[in-house]
VEXLUMDREN-806660 format. One record per residue (C-alpha): y negated, z negated, x; residue number from 1; residue in one letter. Coordinates in steps of 0.2 Angstrom, whole numbers. Layout:
# residues N
+-------+-------+-------+-----+--------+
|    yy |    zz |    xx | num | residu |
+-------+-------+-------+-----+--------+
|     Y |     Z |     X | NUM |      A |
...
+-------+-------+-------+-----+--------+
//
This chain:
# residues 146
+-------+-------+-------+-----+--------+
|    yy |    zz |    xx | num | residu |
+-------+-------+-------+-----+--------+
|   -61 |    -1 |   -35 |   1 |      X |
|   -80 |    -1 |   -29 |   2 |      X |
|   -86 |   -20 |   -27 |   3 |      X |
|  -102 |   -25 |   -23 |   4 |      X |
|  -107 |   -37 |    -7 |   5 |      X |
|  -109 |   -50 |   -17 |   6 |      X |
|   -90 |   -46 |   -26 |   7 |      X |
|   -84 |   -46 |   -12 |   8 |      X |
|   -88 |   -61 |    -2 |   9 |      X |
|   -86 |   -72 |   -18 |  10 |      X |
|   -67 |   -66 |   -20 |  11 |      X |
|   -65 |   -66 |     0 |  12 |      X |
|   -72 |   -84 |     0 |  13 |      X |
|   -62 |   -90 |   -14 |  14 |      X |
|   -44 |   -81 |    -8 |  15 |      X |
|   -50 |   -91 |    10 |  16 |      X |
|   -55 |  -107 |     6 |  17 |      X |
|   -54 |  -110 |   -13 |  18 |      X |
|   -44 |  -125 |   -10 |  19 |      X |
|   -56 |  -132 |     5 |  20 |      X |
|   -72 |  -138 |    -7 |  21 |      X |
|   -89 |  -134 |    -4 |  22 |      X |
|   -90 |  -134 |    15 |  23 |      X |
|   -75 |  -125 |    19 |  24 |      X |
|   -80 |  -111 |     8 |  25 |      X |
|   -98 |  -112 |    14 |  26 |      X |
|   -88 |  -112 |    29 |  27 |      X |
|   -81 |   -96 |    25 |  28 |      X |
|   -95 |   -87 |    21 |  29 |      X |
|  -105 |   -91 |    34 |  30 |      X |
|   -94 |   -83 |    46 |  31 |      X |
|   -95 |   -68 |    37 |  32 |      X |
|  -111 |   -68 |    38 |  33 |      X |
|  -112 |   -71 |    55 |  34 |      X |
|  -102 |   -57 |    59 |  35 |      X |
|  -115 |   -47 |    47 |  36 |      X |
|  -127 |   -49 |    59 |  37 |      X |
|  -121 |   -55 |    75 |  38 |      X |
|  -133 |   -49 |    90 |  39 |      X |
|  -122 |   -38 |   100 |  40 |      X |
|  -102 |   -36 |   105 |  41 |      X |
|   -87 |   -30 |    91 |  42 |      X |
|   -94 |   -35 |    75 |  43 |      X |
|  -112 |   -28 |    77 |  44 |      X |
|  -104 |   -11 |    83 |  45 |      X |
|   -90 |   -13 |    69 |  46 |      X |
|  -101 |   -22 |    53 |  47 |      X |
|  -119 |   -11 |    57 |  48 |      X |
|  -128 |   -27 |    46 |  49 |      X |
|  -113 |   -23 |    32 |  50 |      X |
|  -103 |   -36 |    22 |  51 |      X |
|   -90 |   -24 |    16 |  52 |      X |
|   -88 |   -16 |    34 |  53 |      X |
|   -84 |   -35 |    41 |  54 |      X |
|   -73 |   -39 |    26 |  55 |      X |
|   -62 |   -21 |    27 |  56 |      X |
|   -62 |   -25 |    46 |  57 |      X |
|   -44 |   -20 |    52 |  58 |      X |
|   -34 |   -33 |    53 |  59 |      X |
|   -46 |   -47 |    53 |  60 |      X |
|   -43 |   -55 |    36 |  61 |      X |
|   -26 |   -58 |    26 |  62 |      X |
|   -34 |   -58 |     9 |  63 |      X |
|   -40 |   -41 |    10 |  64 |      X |
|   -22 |   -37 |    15 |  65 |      X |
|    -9 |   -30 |     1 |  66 |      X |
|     8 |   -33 |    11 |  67 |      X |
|    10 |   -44 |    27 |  68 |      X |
|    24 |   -45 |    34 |  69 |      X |
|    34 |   -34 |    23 |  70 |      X |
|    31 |   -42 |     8 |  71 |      X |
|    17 |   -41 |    -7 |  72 |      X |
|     3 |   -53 |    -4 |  73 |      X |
|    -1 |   -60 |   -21 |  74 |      X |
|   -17 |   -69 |   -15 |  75 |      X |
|   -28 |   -56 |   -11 |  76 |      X |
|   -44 |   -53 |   -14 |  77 |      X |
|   -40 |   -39 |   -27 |  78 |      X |
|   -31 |   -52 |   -36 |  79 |      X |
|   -44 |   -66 |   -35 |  80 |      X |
|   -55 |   -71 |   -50 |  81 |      X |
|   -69 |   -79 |   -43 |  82 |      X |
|   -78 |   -92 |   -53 |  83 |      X |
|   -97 |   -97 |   -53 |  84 |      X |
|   -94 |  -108 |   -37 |  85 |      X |
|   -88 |   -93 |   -28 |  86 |      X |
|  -102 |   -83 |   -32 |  87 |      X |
|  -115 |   -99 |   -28 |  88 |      X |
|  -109 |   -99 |   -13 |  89 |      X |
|  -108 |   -81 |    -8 |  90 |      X |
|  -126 |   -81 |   -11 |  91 |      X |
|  -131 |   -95 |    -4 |  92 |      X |
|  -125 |   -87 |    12 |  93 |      X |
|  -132 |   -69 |     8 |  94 |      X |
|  -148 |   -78 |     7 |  95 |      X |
|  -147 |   -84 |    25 |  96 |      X |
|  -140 |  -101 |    23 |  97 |      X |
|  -128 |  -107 |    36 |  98 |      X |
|  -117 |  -122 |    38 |  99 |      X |
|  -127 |  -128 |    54 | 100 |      X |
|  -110 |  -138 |    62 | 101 |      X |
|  -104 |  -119 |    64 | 102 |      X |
|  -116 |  -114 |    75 | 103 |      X |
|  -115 |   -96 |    77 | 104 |      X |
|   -94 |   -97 |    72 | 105 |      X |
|   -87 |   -78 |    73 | 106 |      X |
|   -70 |   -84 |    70 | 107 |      X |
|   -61 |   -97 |    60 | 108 |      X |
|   -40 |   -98 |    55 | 109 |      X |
|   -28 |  -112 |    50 | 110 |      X |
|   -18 |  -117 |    63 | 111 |      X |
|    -6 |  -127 |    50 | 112 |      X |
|    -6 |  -140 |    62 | 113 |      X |
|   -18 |  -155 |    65 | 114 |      X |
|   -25 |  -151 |    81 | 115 |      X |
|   -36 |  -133 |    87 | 116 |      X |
|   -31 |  -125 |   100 | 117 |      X |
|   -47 |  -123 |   113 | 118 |      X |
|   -46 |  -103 |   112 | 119 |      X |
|   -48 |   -91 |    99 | 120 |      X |
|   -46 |   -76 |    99 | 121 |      X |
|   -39 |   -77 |   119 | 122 |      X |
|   -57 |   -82 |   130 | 123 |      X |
|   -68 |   -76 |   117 | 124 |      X |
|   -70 |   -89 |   104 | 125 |      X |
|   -71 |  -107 |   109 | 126 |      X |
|   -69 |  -122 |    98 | 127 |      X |
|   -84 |  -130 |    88 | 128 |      X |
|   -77 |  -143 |    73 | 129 |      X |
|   -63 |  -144 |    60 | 130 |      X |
|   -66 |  -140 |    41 | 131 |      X |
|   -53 |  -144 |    29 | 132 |      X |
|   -38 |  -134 |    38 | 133 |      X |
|   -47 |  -122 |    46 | 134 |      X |
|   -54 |  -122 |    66 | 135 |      X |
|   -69 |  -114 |    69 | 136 |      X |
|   -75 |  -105 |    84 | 137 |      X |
|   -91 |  -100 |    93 | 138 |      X |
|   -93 |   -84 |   103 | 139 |      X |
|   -91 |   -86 |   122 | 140 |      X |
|  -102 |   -74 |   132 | 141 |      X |
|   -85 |   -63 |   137 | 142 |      X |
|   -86 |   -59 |   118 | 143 |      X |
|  -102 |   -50 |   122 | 144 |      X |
|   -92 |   -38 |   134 | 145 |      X |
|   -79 |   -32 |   118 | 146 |      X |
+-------+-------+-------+-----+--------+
//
């Protein structure tokens, strides 16, 4: 099934953060988009300025995963019915908002635990802030060298 950019990150941000309000899906979204257009390393060779290149990314979101782990992943992004603040909020984001406590965030994950670990992914990321239950992580200038 063909989605459009906008189907996309609406269902991606709710299978992500649905349950972390307005911020933590804002949240979301701006990551993506940062990815979309991030200035050099992984994501601008991988994304090339494309939403559904960083959302079909190997390996980089459960969501758009089917199985994990040997098992059916019922919450995924083809099973998602997004509703009117999903798609508010992906374009807010699509029009170039961000939340500006991200920073340039490349990365974010739920550490189901109440502290963030300093790294993410190894010397790449570092951490920036806490929304809801997910950390959030700026590029560090190794990730330029991926």
């Amino acid at each position: 099934m063909a989605y459009s950019d906008r189907e996309l990150l609406a269902r991606l941000v709710q299978c992500e953060a649905g349950g972390e309000g307005i911020n933590g899906m804002r949240a979301v979204a701006s990551v993506v988009m940062n990815r979309v257009y991030a200035p050099g390393g992984e994501y601008a060779r991988v994304g090339r300025g494309s939403i559904h290149n960083i959302i079909f990314q190997p390996d980089q979101f459960t969501c758009v995963k089917e199985v994990v782990g040997g098992t059916y992943n019922a919450q995924n992004i083809y099973n998602m019915r997004p509703e009117t603040i999903h798609y508010d909020t992906a374009d807010w984001a699509i029009a170039g908002n961000r939340l500006s406590s991200l920073g340039r965030a490349l990365w974010f994950f739920n550490p189901f635990s109440t502290t963030c670990r300093q790294n993410f992914p190894s010397q790449v990321g570092i951490f920036t802030t806490r929304i809801g239950k997910h950390c959030f992580y700026n590029p560090t200038d190794a990730y330029f060298q991926t």
